[in-house]
NUMIZA-286643 format. One record per residue (C-alpha): residue in three letters; residue number from 1; x, y, z. Coordinates in steps of 0.5 Angstrom, whole numbers. Each point is the difference from the previous one (the first is absolute). Example, Ala and Ser with C-alpha at 12.3 -4.5 7.8 and 13.67 -1.06 7.14 Angstrom:
residues 2
node residu->ALA	num->1	X->25	Y->-9	Z->16
node residu->SER	num->2	X->2	Y->7	Z->-2
end
This chain:
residues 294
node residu->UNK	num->1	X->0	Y->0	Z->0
node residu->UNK	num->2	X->6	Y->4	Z->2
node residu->UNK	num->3	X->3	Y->-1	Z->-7
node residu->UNK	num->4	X->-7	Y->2	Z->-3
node residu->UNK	num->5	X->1	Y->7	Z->3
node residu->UNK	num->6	X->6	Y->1	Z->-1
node residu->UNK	num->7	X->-2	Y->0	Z->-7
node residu->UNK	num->8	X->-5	Y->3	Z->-1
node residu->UNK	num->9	X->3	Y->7	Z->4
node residu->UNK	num->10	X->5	Y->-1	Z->-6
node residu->UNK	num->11	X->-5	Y->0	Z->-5
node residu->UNK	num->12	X->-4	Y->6	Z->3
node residu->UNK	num->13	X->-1	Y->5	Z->-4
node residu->UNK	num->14	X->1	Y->7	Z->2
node residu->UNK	num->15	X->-3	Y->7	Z->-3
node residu->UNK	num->16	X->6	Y->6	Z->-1
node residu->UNK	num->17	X->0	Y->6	Z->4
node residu->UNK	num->18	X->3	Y->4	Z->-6
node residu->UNK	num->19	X->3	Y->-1	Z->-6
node residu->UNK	num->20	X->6	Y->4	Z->-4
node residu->UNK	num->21	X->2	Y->-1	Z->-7
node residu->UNK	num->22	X->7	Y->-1	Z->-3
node residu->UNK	num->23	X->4	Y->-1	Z->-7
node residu->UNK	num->24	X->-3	Y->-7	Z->-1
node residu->UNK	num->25	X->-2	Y->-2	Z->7
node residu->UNK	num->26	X->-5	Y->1	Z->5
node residu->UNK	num->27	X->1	Y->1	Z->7
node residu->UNK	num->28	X->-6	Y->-1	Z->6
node residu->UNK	num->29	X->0	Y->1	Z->6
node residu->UNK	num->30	X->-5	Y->-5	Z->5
node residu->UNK	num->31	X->1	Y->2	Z->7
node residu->UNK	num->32	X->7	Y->2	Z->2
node residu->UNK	num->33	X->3	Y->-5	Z->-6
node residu->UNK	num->34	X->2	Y->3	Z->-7
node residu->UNK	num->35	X->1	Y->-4	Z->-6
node residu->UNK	num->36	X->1	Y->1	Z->-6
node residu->UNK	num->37	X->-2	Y->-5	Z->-7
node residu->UNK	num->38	X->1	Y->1	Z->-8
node residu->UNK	num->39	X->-4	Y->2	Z->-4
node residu->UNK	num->40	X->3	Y->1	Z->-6
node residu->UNK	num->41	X->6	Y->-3	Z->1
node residu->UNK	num->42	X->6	Y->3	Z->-6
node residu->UNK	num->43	X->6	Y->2	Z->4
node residu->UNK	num->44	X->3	Y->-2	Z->6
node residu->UNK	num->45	X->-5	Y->-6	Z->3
node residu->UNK	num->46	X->0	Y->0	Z->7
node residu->UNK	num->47	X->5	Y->6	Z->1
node residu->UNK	num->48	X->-7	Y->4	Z->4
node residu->UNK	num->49	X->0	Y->-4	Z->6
node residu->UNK	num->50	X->-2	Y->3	Z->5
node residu->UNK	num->51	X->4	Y->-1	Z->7
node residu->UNK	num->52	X->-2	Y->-4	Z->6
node residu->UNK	num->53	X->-3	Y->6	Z->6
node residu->UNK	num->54	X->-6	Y->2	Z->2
node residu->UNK	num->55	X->-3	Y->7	Z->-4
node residu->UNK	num->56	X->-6	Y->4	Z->1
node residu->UNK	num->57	X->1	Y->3	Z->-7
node residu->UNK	num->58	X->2	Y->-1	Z->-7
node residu->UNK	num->59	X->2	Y->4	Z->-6
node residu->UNK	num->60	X->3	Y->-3	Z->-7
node residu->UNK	num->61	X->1	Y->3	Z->-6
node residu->UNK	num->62	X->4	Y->-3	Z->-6
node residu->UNK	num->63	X->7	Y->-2	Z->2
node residu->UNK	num->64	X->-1	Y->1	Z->8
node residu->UNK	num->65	X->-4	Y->-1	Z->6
node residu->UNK	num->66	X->0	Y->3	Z->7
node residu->UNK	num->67	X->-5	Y->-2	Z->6
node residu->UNK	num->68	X->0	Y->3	Z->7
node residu->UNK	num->69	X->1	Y->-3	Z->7
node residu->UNK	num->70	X->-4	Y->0	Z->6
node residu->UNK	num->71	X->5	Y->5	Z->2
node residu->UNK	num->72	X->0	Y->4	Z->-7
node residu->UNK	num->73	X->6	Y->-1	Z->-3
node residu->UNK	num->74	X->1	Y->-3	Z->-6
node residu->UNK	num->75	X->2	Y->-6	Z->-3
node residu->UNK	num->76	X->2	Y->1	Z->-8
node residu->UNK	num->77	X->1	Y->-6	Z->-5
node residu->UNK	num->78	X->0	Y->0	Z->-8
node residu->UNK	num->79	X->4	Y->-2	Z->-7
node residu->UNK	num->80	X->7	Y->-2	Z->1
node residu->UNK	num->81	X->1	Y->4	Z->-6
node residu->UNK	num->82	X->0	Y->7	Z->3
node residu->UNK	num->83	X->3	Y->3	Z->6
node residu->UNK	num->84	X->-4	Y->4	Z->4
node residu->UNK	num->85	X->0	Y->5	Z->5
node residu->UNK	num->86	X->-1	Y->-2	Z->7
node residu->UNK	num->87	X->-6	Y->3	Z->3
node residu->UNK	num->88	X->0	Y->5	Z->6
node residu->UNK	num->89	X->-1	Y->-1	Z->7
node residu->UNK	num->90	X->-8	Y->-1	Z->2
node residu->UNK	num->91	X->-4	Y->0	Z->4
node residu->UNK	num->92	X->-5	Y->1	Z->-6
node residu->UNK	num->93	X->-8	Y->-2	Z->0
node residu->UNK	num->94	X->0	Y->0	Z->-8
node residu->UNK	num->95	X->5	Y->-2	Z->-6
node residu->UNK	num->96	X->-1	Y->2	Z->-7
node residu->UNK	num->97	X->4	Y->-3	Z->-7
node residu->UNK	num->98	X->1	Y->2	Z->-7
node residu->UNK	num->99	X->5	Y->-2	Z->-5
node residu->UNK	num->100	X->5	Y->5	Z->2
node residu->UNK	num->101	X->-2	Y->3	Z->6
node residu->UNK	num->102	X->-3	Y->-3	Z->7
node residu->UNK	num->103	X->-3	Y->4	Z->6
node residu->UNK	num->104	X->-3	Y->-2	Z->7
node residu->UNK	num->105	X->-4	Y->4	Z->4
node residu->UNK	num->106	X->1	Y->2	Z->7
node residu->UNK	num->107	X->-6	Y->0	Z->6
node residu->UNK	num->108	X->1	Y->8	Z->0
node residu->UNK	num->109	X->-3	Y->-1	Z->-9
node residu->UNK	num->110	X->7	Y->2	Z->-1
node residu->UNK	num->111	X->5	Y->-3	Z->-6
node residu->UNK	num->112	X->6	Y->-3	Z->-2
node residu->UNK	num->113	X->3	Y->-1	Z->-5
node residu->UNK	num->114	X->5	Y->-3	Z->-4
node residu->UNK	num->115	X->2	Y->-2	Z->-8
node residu->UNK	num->116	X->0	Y->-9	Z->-2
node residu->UNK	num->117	X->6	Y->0	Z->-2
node residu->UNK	num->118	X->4	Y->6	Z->2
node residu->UNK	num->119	X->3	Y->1	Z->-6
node residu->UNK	num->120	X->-5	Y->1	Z->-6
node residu->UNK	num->121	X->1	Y->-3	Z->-7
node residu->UNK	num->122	X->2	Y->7	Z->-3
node residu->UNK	num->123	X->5	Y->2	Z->5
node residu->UNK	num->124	X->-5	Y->4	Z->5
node residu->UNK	num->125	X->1	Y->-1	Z->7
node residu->UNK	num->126	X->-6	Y->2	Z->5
node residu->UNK	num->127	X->2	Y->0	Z->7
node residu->UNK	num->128	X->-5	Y->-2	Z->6
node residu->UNK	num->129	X->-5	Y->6	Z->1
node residu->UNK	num->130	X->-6	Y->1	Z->5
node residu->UNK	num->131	X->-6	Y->4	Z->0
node residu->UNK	num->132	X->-4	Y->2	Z->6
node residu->UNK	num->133	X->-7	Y->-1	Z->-4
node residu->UNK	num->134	X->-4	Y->-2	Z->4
node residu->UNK	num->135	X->-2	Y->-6	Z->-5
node residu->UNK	num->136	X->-6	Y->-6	Z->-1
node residu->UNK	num->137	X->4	Y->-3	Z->-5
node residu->UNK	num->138	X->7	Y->1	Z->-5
node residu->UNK	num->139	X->1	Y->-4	Z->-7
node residu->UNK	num->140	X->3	Y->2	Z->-6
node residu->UNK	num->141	X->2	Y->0	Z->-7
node residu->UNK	num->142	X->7	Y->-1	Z->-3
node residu->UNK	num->143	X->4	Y->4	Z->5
node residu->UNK	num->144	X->-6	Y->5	Z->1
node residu->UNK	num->145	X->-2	Y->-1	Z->7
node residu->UNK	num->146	X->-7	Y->3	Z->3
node residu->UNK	num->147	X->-2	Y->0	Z->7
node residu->UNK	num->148	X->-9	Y->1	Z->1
node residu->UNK	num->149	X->0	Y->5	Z->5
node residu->UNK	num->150	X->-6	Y->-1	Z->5
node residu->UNK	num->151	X->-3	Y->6	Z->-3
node residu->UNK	num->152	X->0	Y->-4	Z->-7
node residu->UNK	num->153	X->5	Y->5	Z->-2
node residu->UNK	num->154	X->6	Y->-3	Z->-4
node residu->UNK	num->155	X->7	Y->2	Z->1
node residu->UNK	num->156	X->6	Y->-3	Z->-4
node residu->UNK	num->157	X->7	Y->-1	Z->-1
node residu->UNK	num->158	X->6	Y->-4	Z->-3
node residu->UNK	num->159	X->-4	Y->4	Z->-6
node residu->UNK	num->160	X->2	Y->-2	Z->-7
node residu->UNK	num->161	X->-5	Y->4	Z->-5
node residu->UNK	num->162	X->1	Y->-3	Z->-6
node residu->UNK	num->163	X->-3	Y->-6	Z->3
node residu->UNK	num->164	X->-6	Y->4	Z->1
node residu->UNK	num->165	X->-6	Y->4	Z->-1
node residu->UNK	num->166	X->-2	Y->5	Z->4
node residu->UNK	num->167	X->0	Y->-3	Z->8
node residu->UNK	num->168	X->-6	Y->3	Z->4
node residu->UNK	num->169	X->3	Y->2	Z->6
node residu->UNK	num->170	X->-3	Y->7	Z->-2
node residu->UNK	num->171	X->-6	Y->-3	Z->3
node residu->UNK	num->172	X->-3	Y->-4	Z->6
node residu->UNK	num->173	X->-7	Y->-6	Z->-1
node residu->UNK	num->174	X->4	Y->-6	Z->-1
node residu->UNK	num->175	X->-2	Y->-5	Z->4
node residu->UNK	num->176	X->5	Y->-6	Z->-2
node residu->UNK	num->177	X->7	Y->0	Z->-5
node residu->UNK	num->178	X->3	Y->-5	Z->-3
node residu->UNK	num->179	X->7	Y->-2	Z->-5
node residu->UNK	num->180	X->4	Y->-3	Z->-4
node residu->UNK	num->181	X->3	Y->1	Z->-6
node residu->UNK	num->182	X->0	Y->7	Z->-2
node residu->UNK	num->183	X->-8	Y->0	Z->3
node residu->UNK	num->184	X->-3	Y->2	Z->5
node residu->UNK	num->185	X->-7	Y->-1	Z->1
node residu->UNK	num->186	X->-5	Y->4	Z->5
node residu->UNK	num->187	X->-7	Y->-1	Z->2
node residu->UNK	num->188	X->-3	Y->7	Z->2
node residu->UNK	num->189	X->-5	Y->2	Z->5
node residu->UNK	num->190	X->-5	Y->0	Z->-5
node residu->UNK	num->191	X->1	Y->-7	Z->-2
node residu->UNK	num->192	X->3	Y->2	Z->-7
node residu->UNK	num->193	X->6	Y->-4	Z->-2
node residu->UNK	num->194	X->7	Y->4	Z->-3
node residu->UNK	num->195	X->7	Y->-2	Z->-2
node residu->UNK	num->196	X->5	Y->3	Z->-2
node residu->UNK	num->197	X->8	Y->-1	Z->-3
node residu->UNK	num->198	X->1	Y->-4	Z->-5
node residu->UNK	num->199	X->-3	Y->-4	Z->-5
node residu->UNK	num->200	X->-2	Y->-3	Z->-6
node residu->UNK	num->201	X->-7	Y->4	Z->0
node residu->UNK	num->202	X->-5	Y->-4	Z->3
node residu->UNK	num->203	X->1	Y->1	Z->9
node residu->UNK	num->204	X->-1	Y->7	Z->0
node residu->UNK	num->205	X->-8	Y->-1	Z->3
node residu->UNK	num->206	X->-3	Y->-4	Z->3
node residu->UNK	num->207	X->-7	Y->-3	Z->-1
node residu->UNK	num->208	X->-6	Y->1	Z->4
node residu->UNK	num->209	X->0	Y->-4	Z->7
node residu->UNK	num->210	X->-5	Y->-1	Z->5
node residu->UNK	num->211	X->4	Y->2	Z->8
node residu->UNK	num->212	X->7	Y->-2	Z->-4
node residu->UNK	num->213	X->5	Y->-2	Z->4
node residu->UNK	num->214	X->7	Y->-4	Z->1
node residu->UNK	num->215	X->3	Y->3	Z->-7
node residu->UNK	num->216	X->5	Y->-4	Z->-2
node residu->UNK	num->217	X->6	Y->2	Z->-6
node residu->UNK	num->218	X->4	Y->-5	Z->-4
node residu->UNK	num->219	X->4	Y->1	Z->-6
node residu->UNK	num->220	X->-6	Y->2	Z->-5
node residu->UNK	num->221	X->-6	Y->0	Z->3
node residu->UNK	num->222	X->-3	Y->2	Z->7
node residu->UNK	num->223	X->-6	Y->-3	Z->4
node residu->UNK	num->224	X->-4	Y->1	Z->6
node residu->UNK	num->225	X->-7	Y->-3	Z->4
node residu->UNK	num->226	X->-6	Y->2	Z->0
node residu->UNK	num->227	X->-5	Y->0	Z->6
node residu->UNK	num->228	X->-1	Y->-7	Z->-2
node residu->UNK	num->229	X->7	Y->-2	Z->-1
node residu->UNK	num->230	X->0	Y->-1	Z->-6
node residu->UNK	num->231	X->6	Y->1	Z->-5
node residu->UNK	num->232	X->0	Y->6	Z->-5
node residu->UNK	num->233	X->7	Y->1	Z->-4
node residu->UNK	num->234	X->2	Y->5	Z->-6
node residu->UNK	num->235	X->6	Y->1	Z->-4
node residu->UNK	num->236	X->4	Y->-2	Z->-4
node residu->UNK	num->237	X->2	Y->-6	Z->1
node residu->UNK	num->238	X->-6	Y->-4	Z->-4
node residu->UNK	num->239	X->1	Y->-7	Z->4
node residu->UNK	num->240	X->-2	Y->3	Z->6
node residu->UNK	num->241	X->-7	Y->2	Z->-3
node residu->UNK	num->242	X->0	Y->-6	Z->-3
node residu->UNK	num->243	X->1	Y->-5	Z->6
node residu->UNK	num->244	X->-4	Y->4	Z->6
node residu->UNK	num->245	X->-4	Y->-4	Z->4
node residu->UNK	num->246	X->-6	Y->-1	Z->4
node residu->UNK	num->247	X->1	Y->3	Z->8
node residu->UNK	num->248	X->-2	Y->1	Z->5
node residu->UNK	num->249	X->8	Y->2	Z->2
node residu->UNK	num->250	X->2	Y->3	Z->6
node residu->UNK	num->251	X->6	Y->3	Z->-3
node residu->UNK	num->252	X->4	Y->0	Z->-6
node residu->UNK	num->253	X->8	Y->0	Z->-1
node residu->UNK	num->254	X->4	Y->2	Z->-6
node residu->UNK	num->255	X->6	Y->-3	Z->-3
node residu->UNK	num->256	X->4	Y->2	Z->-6
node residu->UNK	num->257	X->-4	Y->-4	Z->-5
node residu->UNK	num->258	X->-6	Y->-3	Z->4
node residu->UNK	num->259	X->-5	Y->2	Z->6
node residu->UNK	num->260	X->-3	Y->-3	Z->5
node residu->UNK	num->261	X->-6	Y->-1	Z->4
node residu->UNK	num->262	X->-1	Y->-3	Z->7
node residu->UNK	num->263	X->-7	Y->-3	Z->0
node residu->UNK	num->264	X->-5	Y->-1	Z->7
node residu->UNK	num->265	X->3	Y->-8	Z->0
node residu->UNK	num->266	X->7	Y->1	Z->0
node residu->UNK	num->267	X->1	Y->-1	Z->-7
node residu->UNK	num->268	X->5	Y->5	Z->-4
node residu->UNK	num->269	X->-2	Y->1	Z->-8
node residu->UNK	num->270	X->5	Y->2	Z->-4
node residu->UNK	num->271	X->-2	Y->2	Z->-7
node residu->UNK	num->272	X->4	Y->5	Z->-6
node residu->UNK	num->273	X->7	Y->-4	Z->-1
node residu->UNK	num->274	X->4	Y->2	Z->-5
node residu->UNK	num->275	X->1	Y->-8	Z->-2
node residu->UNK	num->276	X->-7	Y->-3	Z->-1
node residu->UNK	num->277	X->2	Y->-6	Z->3
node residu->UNK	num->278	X->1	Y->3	Z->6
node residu->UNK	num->279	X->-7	Y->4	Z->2
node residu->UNK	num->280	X->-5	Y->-1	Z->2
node residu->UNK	num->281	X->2	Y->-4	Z->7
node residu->UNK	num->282	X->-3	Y->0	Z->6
node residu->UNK	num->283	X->5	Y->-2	Z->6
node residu->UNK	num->284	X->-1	Y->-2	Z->7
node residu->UNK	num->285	X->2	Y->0	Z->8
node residu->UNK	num->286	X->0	Y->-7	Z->1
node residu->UNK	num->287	X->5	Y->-3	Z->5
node residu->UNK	num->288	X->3	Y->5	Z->3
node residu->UNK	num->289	X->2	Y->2	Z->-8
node residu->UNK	num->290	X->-2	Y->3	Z->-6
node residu->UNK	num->291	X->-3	Y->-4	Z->-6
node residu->UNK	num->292	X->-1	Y->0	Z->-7
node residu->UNK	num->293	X->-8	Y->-4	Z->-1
node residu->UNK	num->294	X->1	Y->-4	Z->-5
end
């Protein structure tokens, strides 16, 4: 009988808490466990793991990861490829990531913010910044680092405005921000959706939607939830149109090349992947571990 339950509890599935996209992995995080498992494996296999610890936090973005202890400090982790720059001290109640910035938030809304790697493909080195804010929330797009103030004004820094539209930091009514790439998504006070940065032509508006919320960017195309948690995607990546599914979601993460979503059960569906083969996929928390469904 002993036995029976012991695998049982092996078998148990569990329902993430948070989700957090990378390159080709997703990360979830289920209780004070994170994990991490392939979606559109093309790389470096397995190079993502997450470490052994308990975290109550966990941010991802292409080539890198990060989660947040009890006690606030950060624990790092990514592609073997690349050489990072070792995080601040905390202790944070946030962290946020993009493909060359990452920035964690402290109890007070203040920022701090450092550049993934130190030295950027052109030569340009950023130093570590800070920025008192107080913000809800950091993303970025490319190097272009935004803070959401608690006003719903915007401030931004590590500004490089070929990559950009004209940012909206001359007004306040935004509710929620997200980037990737070289696009940063808002939804406003009014619930109009607007992006800004650079595109192929199709990310700029957003469609109309019911109570949005949860935006999500990813590499040609943005997501949010409506009040339902249903998905809603726009852009330029046509795979992502395609393939999205049916909710409810709770939540969305953007990688690169795919989004996903973490349904009431426990189970993340993941559509939009450049290789055919590998999307749509759903995966599960089973035994202490992330699982494709096959």
């Amino acid at each position: 009988m002993l036995a029976a339950l012991v695998v049982l509890g092996c078998n148990e599935r569990q329902v993430p808490d948070q989700l957090a996209g990378m390159i080709e992995e997703v990360c979830a995080r289920a209780g004070t466990a994170v994990e991490c498992v392939a979606v559109e494996p093309w790389g470096e296999p397995g190079a993502y793991r997450a470490p052994d610890g308990e975290f109550t936090s966990v941010a991802a973005e292409d080539w890198y990861a990060c989660a947040l202890d009890a006690a606030g400090e950060l624990t790092c982790w990514g592609s073997a490829a690349r050489v990072y720059t070792t995080p601040p001290a905390g202790p944070f109640a946030s962290v946020w990531l993009n493909y060359n910035t990452a920035c964690a938030l402290r109890a007070d809304g203040s920022a701090e913010c450092w550049v993934i790697p130190q030295d950027l493909p052109d030569g340009t080195v950023l130093a570590p910044s800070s920025h008192v804010g107080p913000f809800s929330r950091v993303t970025a797009a490319g190097i272009n680092t935004c803070g959401l103030r608690l006003d719903g004004s915007m401030e931004c820094w590590y500004e490089v405005e070929t990559y950009f539209r004209k940012l909206p930091t001359e007004r306040s009514g935004m509710k929620e921000i997200d980037g990737d790439g070289a696009v940063i998504c808002v939804i406003n006070d009014d619930d109009s959706l607007e992006c800004f940065g650079r595109s192929g032509g199709g990310l700029w508006r957003g469609p109309k939607v019911n109570q949005p919320h949860g935006v999500e960017v990813g590499s040609g195309g943005a997501c949010v939830l409506d009040a339902s948690g249903e998905p809603h995607c726009w852009g330029d990546n046509p795979a992502w149109i395609a393939q999205v599914p049916e909710g409810p979601f709770t939540q969305l993460a953007g990688g690169v090349r795919y989004m996903c979503g973490l349904r009431p059960t426990g189970v993340i569906s993941c559509w939009g992947c450049a290789a055919a083969s590998a999307c749509p996929a759903d995966f599960e928390w089973v035994g202490g571990e992330l699982r494709r469904v096959e």
